[in-house]
N, C-alpha and C positions, 0 to 999 in steps of 0.2 A: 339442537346441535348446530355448529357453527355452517355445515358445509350444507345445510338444508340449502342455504339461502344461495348456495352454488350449483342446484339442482340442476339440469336441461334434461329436455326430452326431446330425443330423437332417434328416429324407425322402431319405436316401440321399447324404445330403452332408457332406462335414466342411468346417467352417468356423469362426475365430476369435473367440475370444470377447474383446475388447480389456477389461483390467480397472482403472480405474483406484482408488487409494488414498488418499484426502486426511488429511492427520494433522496435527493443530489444538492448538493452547491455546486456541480462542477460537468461537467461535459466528460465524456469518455476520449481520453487521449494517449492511447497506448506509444505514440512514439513519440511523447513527453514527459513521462514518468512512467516510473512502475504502477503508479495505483490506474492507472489505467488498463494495464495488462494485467491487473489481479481482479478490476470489475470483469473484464472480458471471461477471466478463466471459472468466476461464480456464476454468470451467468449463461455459461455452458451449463454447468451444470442442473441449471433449471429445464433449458433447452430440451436438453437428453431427455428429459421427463413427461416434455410435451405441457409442460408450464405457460399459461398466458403470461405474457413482460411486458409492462408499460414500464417505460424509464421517465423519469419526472426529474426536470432539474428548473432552481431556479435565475440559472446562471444564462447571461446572454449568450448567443449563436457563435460558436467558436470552428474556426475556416479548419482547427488542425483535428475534431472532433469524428471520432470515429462511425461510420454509418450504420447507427444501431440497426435501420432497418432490412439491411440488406442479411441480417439473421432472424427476423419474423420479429422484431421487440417494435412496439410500438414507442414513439414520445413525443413530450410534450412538455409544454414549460408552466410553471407554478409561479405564483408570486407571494413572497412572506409577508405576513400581517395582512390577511386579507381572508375573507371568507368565501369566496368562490373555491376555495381548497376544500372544503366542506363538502361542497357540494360534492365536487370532484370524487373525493375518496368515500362519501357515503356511495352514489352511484356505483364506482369499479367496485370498492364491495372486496376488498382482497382477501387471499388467504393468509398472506404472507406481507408484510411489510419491511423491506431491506434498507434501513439507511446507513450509507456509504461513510458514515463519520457522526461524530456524536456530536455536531454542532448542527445535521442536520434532523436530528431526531429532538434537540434542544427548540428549534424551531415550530415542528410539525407533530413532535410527541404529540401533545394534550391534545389534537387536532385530532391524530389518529384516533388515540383512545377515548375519546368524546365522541366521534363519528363511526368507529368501528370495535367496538371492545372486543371483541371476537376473535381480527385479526393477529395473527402471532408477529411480535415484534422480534426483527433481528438487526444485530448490529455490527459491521464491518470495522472493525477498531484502527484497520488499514496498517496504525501503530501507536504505540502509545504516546501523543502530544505530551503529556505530561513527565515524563520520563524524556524525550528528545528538548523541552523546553529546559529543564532541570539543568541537564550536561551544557547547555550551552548558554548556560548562565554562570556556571560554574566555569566554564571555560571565558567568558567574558572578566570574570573576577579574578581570572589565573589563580583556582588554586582546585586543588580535588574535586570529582564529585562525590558528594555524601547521600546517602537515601535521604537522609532529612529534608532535602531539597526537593525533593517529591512531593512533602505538603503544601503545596500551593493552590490558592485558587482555580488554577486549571485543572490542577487532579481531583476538585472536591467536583467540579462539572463532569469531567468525564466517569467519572467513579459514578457517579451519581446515575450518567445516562446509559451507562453498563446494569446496573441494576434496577432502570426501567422497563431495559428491554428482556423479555424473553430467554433469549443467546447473544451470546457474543461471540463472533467469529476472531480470532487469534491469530494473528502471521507465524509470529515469531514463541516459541518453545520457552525462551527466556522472561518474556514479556507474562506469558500465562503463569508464569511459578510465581515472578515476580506480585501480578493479584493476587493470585491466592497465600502466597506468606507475608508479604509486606499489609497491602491492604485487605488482606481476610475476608478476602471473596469469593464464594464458594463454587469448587469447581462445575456447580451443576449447570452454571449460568455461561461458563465457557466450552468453548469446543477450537481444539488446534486443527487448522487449516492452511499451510503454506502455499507456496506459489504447488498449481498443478502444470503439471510437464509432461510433455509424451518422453519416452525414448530415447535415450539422446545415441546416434551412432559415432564412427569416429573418421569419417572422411573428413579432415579437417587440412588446413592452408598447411604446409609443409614449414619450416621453421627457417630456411631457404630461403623463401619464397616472399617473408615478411620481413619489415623493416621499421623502426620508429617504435614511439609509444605513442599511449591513447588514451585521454581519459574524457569520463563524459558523466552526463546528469545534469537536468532542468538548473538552470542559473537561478529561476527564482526560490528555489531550496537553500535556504540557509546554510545544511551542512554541506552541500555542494558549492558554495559559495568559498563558502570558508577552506575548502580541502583545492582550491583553485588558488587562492593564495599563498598556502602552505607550499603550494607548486613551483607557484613563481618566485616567491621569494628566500624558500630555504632547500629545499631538493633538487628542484631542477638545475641548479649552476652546478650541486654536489655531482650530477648525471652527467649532466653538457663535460664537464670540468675533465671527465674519463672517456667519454665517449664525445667527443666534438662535432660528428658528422653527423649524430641520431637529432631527431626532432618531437618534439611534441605537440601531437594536434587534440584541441581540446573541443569538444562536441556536445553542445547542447539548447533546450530550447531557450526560448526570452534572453538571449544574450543582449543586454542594454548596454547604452554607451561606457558605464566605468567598465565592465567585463572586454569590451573590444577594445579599450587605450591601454589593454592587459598583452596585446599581440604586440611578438619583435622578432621579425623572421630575422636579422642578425642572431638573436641570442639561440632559436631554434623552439619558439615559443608562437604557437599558431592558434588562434582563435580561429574554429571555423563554423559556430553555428549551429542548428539543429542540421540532425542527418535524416538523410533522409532514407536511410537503414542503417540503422543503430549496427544491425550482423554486418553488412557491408566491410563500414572504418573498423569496426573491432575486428574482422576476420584478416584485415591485412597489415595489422602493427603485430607488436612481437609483444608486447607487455602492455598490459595495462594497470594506469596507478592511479589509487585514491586512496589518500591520506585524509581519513574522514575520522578529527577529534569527537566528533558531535553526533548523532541522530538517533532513529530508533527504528523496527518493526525489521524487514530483510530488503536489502539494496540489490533489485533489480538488475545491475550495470552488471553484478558478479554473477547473473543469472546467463545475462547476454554473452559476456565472454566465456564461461563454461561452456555455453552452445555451442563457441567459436571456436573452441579450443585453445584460447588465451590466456595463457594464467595469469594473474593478478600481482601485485604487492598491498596490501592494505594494512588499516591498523587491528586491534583487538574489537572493536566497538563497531567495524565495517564487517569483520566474518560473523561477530555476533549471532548465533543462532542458524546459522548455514551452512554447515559442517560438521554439526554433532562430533562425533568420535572420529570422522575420518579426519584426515590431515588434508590442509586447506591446498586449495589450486591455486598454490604459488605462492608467497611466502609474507605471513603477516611480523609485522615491524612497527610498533609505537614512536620509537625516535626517530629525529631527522635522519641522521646519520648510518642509522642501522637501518632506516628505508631506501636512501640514496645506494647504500652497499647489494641491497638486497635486490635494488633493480634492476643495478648493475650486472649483478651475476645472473639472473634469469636472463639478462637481455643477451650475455656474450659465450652462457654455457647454456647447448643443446640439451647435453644428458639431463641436469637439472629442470628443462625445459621442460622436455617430455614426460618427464615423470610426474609433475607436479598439472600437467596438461592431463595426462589422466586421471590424476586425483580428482577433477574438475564432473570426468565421466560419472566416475562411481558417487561421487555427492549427486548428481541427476538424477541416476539410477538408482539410488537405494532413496533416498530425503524427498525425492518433489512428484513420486509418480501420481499422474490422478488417478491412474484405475486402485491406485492403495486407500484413497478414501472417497471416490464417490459413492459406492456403494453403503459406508458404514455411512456419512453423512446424508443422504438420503433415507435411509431407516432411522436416525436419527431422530432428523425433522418431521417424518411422516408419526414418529411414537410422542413427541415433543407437543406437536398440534393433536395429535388424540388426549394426550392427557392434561393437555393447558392449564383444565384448572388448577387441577392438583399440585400441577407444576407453580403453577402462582400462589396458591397456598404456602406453597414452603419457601416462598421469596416475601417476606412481610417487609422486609424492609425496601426492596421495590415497589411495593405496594404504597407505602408511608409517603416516600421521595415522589409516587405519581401523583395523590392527596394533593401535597403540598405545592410542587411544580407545576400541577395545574393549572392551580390558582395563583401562581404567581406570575408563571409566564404566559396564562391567558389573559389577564386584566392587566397587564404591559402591552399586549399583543392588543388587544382591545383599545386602549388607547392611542398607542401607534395608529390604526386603522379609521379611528375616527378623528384623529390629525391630519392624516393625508386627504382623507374624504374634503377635508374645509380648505384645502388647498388649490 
């Protein structure tokens, strides 16, 4: 049995030592994206449990990276195409294998299950790449997206690394149906887990009290990118144009030079950068807007301003999966014009305000609590890893794609390693 080999003995007792393994391309940066705040909120949940954490990334030392160890997680940094990983992961010996993205499981898969067969793999999908790449290819080409565009090389990868793993963890409710009817994945290999949330109460900024708009999201996001220009070049004058004295301050991280030659405090167009509390600038504008044609998995920002008590304007493809059946916190709009009108009225009617401010509540409260699925997700994983085999038994085509992927991206991997060696 796998947990043999996780035995200890101490004051006369044997008992478990649950191991888990995090493996990254990227540093934990909760107030630069959402997928920061959604490692933070999975790896509570290991926490709770009294889980050993070692975080593993192979990405250089980042100043804005959260300090994993000031919650008991160990880390430590890896290097690709190398085999001191080997060593690494035979040693720690994990029970559990979590990577953070299916480029990093694409990396260190065949490493894992070469070094640990044991361990149960899991996969944070964070969101679907292949689906987020699609639309905004199709939006580069101006014209529809069509499923068809989902065949692409990036979906035969990630499809692929969903079905090497174990589980796949799910953000997004739409993304899950989407696998299992479009590409015919069986739900056993997924599990939906959105963002987890405490409580939200409602002492929030008075409506009074607030002034301006707000939008924000990591500049090196593409569809954050894109929903910045949208801003500047067709809404916001439609905005300014009725409201002349409101302003709009735009926040977020990696702001590069073409995003700050985007600032004209004339027009009322402010570039200001990452915040340095996202709750902060959201709790004291009156609306926040993003007109996001493109992306995938659940946008974070609309997480932040519900907390704030700021309702939103966004498009169909921004509430995406965020609001199930309740009616959105604040009012979704695909056209320019229908968004400029709609920001307009949340910004200069209260009653609208407020209502649409509570809407915000009730999606918290009933969509994102974690005591609604720690508990089932924990019984889960613990029936999951009892019955592995079995469970890999009835995944043959995981099985086949490991076969294959092995050998193909270990003797690439292998050669890589003994190029740099002669360097």
């Amino acid at each position: 049995m796998h947990f043999e080999s996780l035995i200890c003995y101490c004051s006369n007792y044997y008992f478990y030592i649950m191991k888990l393994l995090v493996i990254s391309t990227i540093w934990v940066e909760p107030q630069s994206s959402a997928a920061g705040s959604r490692m933070l909120q999975l790896l509570d949940l290991f926490i709770d449990q009294d889980w050993q954490i070692t975080y593993a990334s192979t990405a250089s030392v980042s100043q804005h990276a959260f300090d994993l160890t000031t919650l008991g997680v160990e880390v430590t940094h890896i290097k690709v195409n190398d085999t001191s990983f080997d060593t690494f992961v035979k040693e720690y010996n994990p029970t559990v294998v979590l990577y953070d993205r299916f480029m990093a499981e694409e990396q260190f898969g065949w490493r894992v299950a070469e070094q640990c067969p044991d361990a149960f793999r899991l996969l944070d999908t964070e969101d679907l790449h292949c689906l987020r790449k699609a639309r905004e290819q199709a939006i580069k080409m101006k014209r529809p997206f069509q499923e068809e565009d989902l065949l692409s090389d990036i979906a035969k990868r990630e499809i692929a690394a969903i079905y090497r793993c174990d589980l796949s963890l799910m953000i997004s409710s739409y993304e899950m149906q989407l696998l299992q009817d479009f590409f015919k994945v069986s739900g056993s290999l997924l599990y939906y887990i959105p963002f987890l949330l405490p409580e939200l109460k409602t002492a929030f900024v008075p409506f009074s009290s607030r002034s301006h708009f707000v939008s924000i999201g990591n500049f090196m996001h593409s569809p954050n990118w894109d929903a910045t220009l949208q801003l500047k070049q067709h809404i916001w004058p439609l905005i300014r144009k009725e409201i002349p004295e409101a302003q709009l301050h735009l926040y977020g991280a990696y702001a590069t030079e073409k995003v700050q030659q985007l600032h004209n405090e004339i027009e009322g167009f402010f570039i200001k950068g990452r915040a340095e509390s996202a709750h902060e600038v959201i709790s004291d504008a009156r609306v926040l807007l993003a007109p996001l044609r493109f992306g995938a998995g659940l946008k974070g920002k609309f997480i932040d301003a519900m907390q704030c008590g700021t309702p939103s304007v966004t498009t169909q493809i921004g509430a995406e999966a965020m609001h199930h059946s309740i009616e959105w916190s604040g009012i979704v709009e695909d056209n320019v014009n229908a968004f400029a009108k709609a920001a307009i009225e949340l910004y200069t009617n209260e009653t609208t305000w407020l209502q649409t401010q509570q809407n915000g509540v009730t999606i918290i409260n009933t969509i994102f609590q974690k005591r609604a699925f720690e508990e089932d997700f924990k019984n889960l994983l613990k029936d999951k890893i009892k019955n592995l085999k079995q469970h890999r038994l009835e995944n043959f085509t995981g099985q086949m794609l490991q076969h294959h992927t092995m050998r193909s991206t270990k003797f690439m991997s292998k050669w890589i390693e003994e190029k740099n060696s002669k360097l």
